[in-house]
PASEBA-1860 file (N, C-alpha, C; in nm, 3 decimals):
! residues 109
1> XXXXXXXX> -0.233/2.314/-1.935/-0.174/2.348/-1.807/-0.240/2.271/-1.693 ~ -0.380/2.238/-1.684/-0.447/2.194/-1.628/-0.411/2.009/-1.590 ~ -0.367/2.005/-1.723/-0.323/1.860/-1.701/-0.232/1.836/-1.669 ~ -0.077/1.923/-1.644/0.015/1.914/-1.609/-0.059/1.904/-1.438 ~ -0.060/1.987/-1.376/-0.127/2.020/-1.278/-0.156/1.892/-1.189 ~ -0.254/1.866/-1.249/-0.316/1.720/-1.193/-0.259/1.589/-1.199 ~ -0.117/1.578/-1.346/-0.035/1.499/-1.362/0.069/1.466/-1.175 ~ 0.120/1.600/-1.170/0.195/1.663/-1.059/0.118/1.612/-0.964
9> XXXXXXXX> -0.022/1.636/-0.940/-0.101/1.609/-0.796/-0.061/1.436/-0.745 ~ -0.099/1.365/-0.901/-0.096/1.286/-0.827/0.037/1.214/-0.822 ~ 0.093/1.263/-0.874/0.293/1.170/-0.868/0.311/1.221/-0.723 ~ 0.252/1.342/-0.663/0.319/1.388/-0.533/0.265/1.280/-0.446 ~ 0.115/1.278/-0.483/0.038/1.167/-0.415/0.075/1.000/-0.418 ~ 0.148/0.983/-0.504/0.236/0.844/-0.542/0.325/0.809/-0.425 ~ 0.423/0.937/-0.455/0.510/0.946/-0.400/0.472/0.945/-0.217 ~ 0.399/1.042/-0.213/0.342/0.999/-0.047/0.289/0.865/0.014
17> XXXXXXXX> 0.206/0.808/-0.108/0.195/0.670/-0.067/0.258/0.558/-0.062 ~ 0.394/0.613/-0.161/0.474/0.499/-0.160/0.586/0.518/-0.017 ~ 0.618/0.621/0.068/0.656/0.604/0.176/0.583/0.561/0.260 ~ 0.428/0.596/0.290/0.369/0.497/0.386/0.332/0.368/0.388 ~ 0.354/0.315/0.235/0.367/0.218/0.217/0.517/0.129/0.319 ~ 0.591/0.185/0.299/0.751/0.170/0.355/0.703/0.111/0.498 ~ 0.629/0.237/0.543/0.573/0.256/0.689/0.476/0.115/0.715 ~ 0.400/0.126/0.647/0.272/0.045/0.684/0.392/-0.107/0.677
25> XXXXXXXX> 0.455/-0.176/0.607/0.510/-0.267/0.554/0.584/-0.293/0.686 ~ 0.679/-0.248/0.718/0.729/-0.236/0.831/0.661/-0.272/1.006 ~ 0.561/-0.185/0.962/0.470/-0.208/1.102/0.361/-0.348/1.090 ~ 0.397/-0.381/0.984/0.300/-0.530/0.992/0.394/-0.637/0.987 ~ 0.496/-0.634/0.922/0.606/-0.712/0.967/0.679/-0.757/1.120 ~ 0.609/-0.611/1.188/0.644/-0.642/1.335/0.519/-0.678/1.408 ~ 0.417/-0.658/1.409/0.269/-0.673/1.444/0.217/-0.751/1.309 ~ 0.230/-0.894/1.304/0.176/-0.965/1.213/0.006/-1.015/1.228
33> XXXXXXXX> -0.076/-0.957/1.296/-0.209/-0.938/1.324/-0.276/-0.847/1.226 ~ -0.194/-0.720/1.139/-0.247/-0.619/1.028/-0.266/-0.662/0.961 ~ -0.124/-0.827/0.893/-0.151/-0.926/0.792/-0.288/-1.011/0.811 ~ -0.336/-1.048/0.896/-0.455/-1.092/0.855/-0.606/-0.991/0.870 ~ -0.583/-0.902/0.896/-0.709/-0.784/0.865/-0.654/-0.732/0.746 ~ -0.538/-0.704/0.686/-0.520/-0.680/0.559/-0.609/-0.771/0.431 ~ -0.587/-0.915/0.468/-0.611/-1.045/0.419/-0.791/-1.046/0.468 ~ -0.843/-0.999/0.503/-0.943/-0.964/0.519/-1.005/-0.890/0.441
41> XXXXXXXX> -0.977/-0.805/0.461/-1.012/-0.698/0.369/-1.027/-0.679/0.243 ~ -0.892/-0.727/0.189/-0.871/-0.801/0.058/-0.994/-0.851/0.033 ~ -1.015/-1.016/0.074/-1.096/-1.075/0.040/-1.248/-1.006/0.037 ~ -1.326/-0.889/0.129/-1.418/-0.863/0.158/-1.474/-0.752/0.011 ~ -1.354/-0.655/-0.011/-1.350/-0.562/-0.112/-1.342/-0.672/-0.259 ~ -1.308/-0.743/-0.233/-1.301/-0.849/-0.412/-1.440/-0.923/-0.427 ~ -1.518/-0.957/-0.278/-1.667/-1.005/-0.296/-1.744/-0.891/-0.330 ~ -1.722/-0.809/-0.290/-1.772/-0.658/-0.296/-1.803/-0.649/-0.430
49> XXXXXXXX> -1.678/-0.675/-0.533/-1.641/-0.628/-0.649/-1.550/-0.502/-0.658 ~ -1.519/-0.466/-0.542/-1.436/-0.315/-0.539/-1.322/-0.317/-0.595 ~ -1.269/-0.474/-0.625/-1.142/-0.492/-0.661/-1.151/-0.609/-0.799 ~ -1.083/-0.556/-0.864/-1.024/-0.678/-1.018/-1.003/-0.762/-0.962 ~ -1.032/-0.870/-1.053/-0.981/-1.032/-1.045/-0.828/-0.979/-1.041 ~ -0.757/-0.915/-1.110/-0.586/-0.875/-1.111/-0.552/-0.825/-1.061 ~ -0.593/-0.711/-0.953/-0.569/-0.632/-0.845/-0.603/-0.759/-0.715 ~ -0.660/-0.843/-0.751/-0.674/-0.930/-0.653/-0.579/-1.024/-0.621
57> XXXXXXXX> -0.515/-1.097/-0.720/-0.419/-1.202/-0.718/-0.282/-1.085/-0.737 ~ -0.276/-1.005/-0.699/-0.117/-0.876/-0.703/-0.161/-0.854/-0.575 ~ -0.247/-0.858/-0.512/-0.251/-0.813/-0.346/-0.204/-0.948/-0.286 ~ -0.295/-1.082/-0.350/-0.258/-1.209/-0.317/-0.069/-1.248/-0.293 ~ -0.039/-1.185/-0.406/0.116/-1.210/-0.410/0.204/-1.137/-0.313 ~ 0.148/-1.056/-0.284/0.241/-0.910/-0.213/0.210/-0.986/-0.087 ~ 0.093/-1.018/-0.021/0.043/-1.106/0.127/0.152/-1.184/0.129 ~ 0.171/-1.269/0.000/0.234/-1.413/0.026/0.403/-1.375/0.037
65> XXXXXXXX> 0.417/-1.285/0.016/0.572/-1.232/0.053/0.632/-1.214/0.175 ~ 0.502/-1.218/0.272/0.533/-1.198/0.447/0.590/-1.216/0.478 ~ 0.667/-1.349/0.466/0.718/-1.447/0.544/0.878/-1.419/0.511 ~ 0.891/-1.325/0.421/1.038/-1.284/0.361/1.024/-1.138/0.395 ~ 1.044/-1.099/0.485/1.083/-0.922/0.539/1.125/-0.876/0.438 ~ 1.231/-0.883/0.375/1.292/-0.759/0.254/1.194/-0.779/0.152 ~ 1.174/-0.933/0.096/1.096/-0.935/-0.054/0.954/-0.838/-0.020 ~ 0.905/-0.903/0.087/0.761/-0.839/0.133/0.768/-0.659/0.130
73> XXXXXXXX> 0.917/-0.571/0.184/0.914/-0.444/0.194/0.946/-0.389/0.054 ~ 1.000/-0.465/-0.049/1.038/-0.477/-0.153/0.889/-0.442/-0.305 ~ 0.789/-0.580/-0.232/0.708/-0.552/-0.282/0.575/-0.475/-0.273 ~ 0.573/-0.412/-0.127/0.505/-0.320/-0.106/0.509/-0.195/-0.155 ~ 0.671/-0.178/-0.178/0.725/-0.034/-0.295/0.782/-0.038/-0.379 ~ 0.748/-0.125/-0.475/0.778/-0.151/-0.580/0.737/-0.021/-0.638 ~ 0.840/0.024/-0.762/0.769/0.164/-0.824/0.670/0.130/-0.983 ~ 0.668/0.004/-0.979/0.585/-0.031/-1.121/0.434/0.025/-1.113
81> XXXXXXXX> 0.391/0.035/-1.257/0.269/0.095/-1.303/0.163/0.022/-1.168 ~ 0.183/-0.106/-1.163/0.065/-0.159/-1.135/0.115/-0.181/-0.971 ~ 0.198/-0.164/-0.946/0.208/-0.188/-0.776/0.171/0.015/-0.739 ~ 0.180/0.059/-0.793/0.088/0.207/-0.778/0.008/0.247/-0.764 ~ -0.058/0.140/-0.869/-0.219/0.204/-0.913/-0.290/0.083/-0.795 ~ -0.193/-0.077/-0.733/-0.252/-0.120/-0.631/-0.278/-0.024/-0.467 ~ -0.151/0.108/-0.430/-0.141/0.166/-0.330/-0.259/0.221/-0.339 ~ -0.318/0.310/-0.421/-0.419/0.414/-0.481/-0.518/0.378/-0.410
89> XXXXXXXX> -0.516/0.183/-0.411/-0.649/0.156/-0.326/-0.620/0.085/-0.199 ~ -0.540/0.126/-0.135/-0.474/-0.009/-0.047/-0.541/-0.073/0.050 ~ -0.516/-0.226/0.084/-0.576/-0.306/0.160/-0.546/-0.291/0.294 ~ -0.423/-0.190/0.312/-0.380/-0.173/0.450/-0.450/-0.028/0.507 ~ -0.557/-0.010/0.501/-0.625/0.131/0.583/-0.635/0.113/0.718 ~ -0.618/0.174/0.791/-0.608/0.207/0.945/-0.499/0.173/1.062 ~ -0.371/0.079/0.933/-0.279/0.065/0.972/-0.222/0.184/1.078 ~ -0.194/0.288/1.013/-0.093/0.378/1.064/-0.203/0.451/1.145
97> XXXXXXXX> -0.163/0.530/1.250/-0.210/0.579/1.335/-0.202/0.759/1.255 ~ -0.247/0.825/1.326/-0.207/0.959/1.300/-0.072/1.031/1.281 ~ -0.013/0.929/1.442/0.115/1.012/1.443/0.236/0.942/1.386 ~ 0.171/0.799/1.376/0.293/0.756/1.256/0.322/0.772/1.138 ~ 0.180/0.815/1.029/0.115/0.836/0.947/0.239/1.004/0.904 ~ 0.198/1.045/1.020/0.294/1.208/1.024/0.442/1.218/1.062 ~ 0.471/1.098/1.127/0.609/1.071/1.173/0.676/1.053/0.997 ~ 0.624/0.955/0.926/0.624/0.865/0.822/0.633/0.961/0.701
105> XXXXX> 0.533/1.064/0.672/0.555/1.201/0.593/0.654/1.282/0.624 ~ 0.675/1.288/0.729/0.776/1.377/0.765/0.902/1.364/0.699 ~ 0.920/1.216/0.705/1.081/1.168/0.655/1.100/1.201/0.502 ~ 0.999/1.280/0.433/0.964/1.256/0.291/1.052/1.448/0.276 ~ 1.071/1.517/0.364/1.068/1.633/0.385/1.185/1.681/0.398
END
């Protein structure tokens, strides 16, 4: 039961991140300044070691999509195993503000 439980926690938690994902994608597409503190970050967390050589070049790819608005919103919510388990850690933190962050959940409701 326990594992159902925690199965549930985190698909809800998926699922929440994959709308602010929507959000965050959106708001850097219009403010293209997040793309390079994103791209930052990236790079800082992979010297770190915080991040896989393969979580590294799948963040690399998703960056390089910018320049195409749909492919780029496309691949920010992608529902595959591994564009999931990339949100879990995402390179875009402090993007969203509070109240967009809550504007952004809300729509999930």
């Amino acid at each position: 039961m326990v594992y159902h439980q925690k199965k549930y926690q985190q698909q809800e938690a998926d699922r929440r991140s994959l709308c602010l994902h929507d959000c965050i994608a959106r708001k850097v597409l219009a403010e293209p300044a997040w793309l390079n503190q994103a791209t930052v970050t990236l790079q800082q967390r992979y010297e770190q070691q915080l991040l896989s050589y393969g979580a590294y070049l799948n963040w690399q790819a998703i960056l390089a999509q910018a320049d195409n608005p749909e492919a780029f919103i496309r691949a920010m919510t992608a529902t595959d195993k591994t564009t999931t388990a990339l949100r879990r850690k995402t390179i875009f933190s402090g993007v969203l503000n509070e109240k967009e962050r809550s504007d952004c959940l809300a729509a999930l409701l």
